[in-house]
N, C-alpha and C positions, 0 to 999 in steps of 0.2 A: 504494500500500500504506500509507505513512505517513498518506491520507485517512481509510483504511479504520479506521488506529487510532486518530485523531486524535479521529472522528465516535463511536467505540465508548466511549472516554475519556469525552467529553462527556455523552453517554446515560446513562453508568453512574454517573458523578459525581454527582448528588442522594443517592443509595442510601449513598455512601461518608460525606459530610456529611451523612445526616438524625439528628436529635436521635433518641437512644435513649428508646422506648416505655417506660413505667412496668411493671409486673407485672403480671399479670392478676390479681385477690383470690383466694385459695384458703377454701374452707369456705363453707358455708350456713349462716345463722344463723337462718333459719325468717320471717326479720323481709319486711315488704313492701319495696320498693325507690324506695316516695316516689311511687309513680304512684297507689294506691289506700292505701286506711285500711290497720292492721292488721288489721282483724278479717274483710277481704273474703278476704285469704289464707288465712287460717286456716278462713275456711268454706270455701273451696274445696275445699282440701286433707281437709276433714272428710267431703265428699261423693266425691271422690276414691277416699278408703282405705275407702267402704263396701265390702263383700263381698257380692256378690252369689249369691242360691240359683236351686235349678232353682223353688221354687215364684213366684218374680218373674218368670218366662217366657224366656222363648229370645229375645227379639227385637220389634219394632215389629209392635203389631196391625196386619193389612192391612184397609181395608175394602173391604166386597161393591163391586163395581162393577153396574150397573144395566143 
């Protein structure tokens, strides 16, 4: 039994001593994150919030098969 606790102790010990994680950042600032320009996000995001109508169609034209 003393094995049982001994082996459990050990296992569980890194978890007990590991350095406390920093915060996660809260809020968006719109801004890129260093991997692409500013300005590839913002177009992104421009083609994103288009609105789309019934006259742009339903869906992916099929073509005739032969």
């Amino acid at each position: 039994m003393k094995f049982v606790i001994g082996i459990s102790l050990l296992v569980a010990s890194p978890f007990f001593f590991a350095p406390q994680l920093p915060e996660a950042r809260s809020g968006f600032d719109n801004k890129s994150n260093g991997l692409v320009d500013d300005a590839t996000p913002t177009a992104d995001q421009a083609k994103f919030e288009e609105t789309e109508a019934l006259s742009n169609g339903i869906g992916p034209l099929c073509m005739p098969t032969r």
